[in-house]
Backbone as a printed PyTorch tensor [residue, N CA C, xyz], in Angstrom:
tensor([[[  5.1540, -30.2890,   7.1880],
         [  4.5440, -29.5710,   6.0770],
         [  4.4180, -28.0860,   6.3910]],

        [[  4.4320, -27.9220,   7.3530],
         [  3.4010, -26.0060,   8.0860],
         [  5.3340, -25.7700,   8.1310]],

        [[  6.4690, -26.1310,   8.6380],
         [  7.8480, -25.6610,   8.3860],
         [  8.2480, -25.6610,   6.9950]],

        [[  7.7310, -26.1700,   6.1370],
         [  7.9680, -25.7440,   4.6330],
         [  7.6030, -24.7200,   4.2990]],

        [[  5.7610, -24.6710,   4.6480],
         [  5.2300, -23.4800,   4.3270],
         [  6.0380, -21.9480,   4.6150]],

        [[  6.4190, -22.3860,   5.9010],
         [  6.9900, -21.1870,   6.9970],
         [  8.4570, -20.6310,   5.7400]],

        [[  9.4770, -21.5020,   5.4630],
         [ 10.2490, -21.6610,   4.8870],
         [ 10.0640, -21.3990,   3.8280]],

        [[  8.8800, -21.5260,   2.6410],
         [  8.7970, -20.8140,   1.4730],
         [  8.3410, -19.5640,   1.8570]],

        [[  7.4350, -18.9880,   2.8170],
         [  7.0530, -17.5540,   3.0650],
         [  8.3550, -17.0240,   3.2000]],

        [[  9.0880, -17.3960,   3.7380],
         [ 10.5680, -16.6960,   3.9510],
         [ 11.0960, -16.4870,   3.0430]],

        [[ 11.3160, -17.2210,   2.0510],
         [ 12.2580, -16.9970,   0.9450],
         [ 11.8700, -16.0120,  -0.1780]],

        [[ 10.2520, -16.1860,   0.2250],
         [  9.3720, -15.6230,  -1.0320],
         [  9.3610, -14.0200,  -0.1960]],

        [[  9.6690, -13.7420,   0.9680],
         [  9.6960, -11.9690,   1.4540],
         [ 10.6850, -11.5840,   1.1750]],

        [[ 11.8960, -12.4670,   1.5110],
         [ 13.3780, -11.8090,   1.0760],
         [ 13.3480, -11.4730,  -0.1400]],

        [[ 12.9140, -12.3020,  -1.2180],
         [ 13.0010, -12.2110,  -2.4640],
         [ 12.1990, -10.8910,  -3.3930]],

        [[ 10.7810, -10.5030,  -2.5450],
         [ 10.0560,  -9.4890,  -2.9580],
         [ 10.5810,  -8.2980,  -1.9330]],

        [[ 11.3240,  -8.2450,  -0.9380],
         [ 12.6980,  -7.4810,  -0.4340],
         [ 13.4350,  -7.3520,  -1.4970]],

        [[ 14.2390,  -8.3260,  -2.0430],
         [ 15.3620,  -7.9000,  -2.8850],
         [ 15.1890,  -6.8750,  -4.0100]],

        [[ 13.4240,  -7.5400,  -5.0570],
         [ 13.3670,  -7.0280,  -6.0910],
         [ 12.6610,  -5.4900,  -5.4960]],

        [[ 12.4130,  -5.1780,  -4.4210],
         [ 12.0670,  -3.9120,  -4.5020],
         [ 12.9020,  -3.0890,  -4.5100]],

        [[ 14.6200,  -3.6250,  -3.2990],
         [ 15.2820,  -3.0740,  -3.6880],
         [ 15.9700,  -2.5540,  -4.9620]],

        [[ 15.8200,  -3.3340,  -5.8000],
         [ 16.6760,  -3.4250,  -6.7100],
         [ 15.4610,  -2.0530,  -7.9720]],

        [[ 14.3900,  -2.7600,  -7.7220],
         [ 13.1180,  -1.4580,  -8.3930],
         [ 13.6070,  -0.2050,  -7.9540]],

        [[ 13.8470,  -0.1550,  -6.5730],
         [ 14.4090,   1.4660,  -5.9480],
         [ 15.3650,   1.8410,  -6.5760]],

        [[ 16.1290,   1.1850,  -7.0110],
         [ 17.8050,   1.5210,  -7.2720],
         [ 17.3830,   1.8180,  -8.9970]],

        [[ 16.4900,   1.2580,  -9.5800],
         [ 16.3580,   1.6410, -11.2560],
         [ 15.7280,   2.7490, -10.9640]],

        [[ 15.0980,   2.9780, -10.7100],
         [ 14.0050,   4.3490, -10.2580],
         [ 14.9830,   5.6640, -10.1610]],

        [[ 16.2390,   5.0570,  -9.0460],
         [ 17.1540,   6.3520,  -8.6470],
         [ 17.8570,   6.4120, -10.1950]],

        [[ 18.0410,   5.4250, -10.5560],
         [ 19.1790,   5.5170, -11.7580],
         [ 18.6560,   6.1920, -12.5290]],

        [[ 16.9940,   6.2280, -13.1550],
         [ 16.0680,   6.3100, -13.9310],
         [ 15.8810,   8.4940, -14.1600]],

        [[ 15.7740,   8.5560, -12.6080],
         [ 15.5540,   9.7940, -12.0600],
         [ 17.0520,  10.5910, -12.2400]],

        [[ 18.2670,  10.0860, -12.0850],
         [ 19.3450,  10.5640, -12.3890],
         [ 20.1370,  10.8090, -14.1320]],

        [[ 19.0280,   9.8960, -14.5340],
         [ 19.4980,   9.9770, -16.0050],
         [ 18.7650,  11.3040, -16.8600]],

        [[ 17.9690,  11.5840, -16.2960],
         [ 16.5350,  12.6290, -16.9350],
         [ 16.9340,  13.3990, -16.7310]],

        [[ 17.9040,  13.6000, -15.0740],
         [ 18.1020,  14.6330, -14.4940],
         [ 16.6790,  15.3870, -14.0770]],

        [[ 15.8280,  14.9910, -13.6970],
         [ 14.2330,  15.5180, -13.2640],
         [ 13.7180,  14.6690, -12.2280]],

        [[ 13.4170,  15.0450, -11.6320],
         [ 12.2190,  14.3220, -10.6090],
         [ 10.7700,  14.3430, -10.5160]],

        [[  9.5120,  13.9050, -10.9380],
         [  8.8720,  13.9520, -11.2580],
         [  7.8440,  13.7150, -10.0730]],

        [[  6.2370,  14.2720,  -9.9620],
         [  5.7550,  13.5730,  -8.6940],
         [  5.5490,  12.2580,  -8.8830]],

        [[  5.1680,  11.4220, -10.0420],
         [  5.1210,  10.1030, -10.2340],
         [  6.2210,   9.4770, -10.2340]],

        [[  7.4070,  10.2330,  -9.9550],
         [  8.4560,   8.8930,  -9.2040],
         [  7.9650,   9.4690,  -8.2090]],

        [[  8.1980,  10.1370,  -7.2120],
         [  7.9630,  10.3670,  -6.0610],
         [  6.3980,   9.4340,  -5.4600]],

        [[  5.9000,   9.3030,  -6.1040],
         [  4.3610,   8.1860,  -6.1120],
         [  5.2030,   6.9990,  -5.8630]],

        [[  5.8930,   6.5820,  -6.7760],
         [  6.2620,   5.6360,  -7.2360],
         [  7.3330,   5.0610,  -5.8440]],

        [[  8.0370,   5.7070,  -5.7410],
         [  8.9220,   5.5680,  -4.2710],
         [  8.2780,   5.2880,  -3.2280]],

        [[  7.3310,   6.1050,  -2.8330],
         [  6.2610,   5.3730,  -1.5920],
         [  5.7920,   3.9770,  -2.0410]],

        [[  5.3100,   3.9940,  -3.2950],
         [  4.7800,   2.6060,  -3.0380],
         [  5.7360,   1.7430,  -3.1960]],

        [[  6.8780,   1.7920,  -3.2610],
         [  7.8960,   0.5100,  -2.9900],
         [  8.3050,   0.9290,  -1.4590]],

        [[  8.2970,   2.1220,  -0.7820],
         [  8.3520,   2.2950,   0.6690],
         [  6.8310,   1.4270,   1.3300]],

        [[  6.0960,   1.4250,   1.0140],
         [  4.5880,   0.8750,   1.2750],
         [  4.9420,  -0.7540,   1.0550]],

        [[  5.4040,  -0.9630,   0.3650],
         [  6.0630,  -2.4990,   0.1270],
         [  6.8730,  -3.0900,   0.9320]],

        [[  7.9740,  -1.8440,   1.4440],
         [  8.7560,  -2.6760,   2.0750],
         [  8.3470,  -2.5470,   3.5540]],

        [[  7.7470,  -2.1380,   3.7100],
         [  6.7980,  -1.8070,   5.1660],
         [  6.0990,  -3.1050,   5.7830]],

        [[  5.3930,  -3.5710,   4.4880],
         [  4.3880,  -4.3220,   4.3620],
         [  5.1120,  -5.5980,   4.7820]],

        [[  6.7520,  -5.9220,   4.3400],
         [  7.3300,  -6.9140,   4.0760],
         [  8.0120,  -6.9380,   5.7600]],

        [[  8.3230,  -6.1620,   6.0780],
         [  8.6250,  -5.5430,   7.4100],
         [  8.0770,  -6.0050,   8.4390]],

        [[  6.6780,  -5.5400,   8.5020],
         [  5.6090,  -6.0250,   9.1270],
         [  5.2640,  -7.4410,   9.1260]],

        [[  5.6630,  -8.3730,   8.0020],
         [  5.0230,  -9.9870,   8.1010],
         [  6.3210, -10.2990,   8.6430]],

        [[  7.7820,  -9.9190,   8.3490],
         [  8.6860, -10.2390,   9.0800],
         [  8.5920, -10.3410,  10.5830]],

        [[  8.4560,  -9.4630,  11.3490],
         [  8.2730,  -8.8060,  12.4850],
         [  7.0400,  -9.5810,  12.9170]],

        [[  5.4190,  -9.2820,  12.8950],
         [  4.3440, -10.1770,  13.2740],
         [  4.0290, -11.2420,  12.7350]],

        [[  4.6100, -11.7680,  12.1050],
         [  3.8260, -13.1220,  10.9760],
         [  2.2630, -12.4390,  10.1150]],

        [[  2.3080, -10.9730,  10.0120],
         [  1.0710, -11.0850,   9.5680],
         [  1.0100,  -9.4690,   8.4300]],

        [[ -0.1370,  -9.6300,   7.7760],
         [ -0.3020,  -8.2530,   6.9700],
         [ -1.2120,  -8.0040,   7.2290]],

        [[ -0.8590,  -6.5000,   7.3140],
         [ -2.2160,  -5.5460,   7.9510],
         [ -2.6810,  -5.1430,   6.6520]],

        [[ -3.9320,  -4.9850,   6.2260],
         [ -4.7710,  -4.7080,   5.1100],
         [ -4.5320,  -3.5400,   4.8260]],

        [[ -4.3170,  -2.5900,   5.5440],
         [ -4.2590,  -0.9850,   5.6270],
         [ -2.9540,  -0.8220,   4.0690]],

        [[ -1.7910,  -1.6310,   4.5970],
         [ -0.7490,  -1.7060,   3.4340],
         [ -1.3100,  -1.5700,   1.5890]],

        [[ -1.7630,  -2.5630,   1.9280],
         [ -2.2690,  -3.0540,   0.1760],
         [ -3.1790,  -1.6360,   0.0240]],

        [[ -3.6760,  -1.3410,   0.7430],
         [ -5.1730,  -0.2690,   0.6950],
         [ -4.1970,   1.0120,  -0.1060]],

        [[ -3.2260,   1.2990,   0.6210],
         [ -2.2670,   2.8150,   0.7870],
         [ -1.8850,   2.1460,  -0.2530]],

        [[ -1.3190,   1.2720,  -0.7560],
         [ -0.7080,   0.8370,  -2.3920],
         [ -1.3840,   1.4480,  -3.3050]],

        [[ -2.6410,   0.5640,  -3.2660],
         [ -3.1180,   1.0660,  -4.4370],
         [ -4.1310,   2.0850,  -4.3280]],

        [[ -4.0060,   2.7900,  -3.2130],
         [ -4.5000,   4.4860,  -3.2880],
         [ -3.5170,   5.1280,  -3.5830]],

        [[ -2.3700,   4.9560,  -4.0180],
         [ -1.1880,   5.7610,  -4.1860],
         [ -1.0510,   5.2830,  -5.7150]],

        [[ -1.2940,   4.2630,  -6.0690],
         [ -1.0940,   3.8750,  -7.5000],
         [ -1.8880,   4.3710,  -8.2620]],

        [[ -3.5130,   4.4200,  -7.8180],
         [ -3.9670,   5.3320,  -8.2600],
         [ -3.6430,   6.5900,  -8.9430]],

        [[ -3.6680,   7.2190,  -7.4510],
         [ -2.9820,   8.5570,  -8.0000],
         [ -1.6050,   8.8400,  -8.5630]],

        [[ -1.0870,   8.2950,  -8.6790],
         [  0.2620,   8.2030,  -9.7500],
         [ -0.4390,   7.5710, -11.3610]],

        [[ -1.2860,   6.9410, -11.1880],
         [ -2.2660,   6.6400, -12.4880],
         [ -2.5490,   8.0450, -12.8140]],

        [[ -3.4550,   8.6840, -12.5040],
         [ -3.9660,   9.8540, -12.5320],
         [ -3.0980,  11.2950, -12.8600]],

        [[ -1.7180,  11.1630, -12.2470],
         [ -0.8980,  12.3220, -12.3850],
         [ -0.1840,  11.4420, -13.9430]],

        [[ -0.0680,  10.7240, -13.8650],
         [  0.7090,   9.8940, -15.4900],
         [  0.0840,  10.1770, -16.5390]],

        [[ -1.5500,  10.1230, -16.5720],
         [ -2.4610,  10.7430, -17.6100],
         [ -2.0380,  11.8650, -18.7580]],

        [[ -1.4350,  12.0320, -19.3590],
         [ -1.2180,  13.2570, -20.1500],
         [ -2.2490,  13.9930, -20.9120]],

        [[ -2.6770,  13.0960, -21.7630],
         [ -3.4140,  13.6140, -22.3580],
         [ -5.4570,  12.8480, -21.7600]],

        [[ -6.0160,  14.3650, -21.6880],
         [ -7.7680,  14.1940, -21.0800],
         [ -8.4480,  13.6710, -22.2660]],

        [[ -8.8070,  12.5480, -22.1740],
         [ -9.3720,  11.9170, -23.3180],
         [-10.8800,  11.9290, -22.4870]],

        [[-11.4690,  11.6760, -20.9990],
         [-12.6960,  11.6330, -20.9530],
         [-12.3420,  12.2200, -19.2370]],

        [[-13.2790,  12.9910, -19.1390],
         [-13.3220,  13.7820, -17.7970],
         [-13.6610,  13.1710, -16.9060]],

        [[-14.8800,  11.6440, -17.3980],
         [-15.5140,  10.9210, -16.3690],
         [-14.3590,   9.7670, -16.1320]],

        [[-13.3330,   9.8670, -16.4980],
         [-12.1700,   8.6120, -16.3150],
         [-11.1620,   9.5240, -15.0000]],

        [[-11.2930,  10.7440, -14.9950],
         [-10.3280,  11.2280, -13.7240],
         [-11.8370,  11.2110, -12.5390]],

        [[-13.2870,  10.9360, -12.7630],
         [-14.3060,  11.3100, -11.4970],
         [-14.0540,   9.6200, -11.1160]],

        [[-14.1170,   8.8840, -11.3980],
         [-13.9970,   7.4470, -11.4030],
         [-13.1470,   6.8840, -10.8570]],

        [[-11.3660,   7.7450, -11.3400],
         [-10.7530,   7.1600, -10.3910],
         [-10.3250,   7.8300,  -8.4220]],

        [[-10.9680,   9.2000,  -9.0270],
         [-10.8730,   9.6160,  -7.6530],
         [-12.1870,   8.8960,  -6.6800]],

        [[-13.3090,   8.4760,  -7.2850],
         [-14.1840,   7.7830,  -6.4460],
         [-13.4270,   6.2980,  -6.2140]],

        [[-12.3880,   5.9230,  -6.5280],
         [-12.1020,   4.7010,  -6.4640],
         [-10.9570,   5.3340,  -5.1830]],

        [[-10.3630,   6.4960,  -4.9460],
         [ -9.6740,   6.5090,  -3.7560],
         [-10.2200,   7.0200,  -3.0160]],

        [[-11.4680,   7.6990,  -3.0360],
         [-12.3160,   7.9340,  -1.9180],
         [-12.7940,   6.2610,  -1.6070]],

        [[-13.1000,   5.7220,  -2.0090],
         [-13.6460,   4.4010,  -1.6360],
         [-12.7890,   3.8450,  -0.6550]],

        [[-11.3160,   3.5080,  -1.1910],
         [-10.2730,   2.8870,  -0.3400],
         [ -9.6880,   3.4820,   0.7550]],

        [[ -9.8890,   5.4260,   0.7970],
         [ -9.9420,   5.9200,   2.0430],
         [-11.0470,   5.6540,   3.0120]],

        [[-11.9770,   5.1300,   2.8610],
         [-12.9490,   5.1420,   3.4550],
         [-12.7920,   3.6980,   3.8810]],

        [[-12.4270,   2.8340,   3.4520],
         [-12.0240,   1.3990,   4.0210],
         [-10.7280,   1.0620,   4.7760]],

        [[ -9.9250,   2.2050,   4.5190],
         [ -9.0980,   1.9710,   5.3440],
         [ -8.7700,   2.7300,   6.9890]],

        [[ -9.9500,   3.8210,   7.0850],
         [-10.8520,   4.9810,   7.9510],
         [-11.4440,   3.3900,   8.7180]],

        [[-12.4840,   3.0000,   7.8770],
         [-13.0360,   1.7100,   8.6470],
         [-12.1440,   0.6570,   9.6490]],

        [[-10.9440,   0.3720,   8.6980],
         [-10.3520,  -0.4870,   9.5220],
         [ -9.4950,  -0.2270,  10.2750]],

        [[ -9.3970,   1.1930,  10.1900],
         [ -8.6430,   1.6490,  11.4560],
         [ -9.5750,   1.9220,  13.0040]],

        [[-10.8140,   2.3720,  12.8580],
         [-11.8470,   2.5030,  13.5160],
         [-12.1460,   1.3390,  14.5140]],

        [[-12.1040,   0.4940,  13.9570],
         [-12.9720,  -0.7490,  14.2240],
         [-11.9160,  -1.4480,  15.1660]],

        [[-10.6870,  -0.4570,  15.5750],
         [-10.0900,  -1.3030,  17.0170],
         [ -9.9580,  -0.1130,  18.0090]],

        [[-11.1510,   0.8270,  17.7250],
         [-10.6010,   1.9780,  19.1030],
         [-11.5670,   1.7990,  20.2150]],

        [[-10.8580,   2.2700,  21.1790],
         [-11.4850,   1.3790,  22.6150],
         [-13.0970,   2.3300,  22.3900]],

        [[-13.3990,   2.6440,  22.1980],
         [-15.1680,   3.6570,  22.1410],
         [-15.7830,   2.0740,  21.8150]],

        [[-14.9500,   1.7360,  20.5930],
         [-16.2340,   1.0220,  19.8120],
         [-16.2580,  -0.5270,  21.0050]],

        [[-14.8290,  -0.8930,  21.3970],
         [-14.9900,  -2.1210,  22.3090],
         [-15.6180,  -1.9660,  23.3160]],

        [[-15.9610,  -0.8300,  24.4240],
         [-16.0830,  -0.6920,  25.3700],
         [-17.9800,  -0.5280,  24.9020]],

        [[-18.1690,   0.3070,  23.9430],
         [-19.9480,  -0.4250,  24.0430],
         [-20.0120,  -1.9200,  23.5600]],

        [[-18.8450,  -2.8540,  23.0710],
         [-19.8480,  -4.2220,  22.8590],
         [-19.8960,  -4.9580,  24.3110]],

        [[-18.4440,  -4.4830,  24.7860],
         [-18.1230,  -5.3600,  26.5910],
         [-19.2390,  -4.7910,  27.4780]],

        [[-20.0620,  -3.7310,  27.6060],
         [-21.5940,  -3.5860,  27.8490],
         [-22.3810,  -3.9490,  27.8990]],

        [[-22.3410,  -4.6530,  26.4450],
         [-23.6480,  -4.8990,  25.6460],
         [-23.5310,  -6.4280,  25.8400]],

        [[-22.3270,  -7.0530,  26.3110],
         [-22.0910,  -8.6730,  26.6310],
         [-22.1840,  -8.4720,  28.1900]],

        [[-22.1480,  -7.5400,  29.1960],
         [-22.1210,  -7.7100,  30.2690],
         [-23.3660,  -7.5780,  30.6990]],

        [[-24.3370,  -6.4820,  30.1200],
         [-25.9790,  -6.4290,  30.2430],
         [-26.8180,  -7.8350,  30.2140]]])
């Protein structure tokens, strides 16, 4: 049963591999047809680079680092935010920048929370 599992995770990364590729490649086509480049493709490109990172990474360790999803959708965000055209309410751009201060700040946390400062006072505090 746990080699099935293993075996559908596989098929199901290649597959969200493929379609990102294939998202990248409309994006370029997308960007070549306008003849413009915009910063929200350029948003937009990281977070399928942020994707395939992500996909990279479970390949490589069997595992996903949280930090990924975090940088997603702090980047989606702000590609939300630059897409906005028209200011319909001022408190809808304070809202979403408190929503990427939030996810910088959680992903500050979980980077924190493996540097040797913080291990070396608990191995102290278990050896006391």
């Amino acid at each position: 049963m746990t080699k099935n599992i293993e075996y559908l995770e596989k098929i199901l990364i290649l597959l969200i591999i493929g379609c990102t590729i294939i998202a990248i490649g409309i994006e370029f086509i997308s960007m070549f047809n306008k003849f413009s480049i915009d910063l929200a493709d350029i948003l937009l490109l990281f977070i399928y680079l942020e994707i395939l990172a992500m996909c990279r990474n479970f390949i490589k360790y069997n595992e996903i680092r949280m930090s990924y999803p975090l940088l997603i959708a702090m980047t989606a965000l702000a590609r939300t935010i630059i897409m906005q055209k028209d200011l319909t309410d001022a408190s809808t751009y304070v809202y979403e920048a408190v929503a990427i201060l939030i996810i910088a700040i959680a992903i500050i946390v979980l980077r924190v929370r493996h540097l040797d400062i913080l291990n070396r006072n608990i191995s102290k505090k278990i050896d006391e």
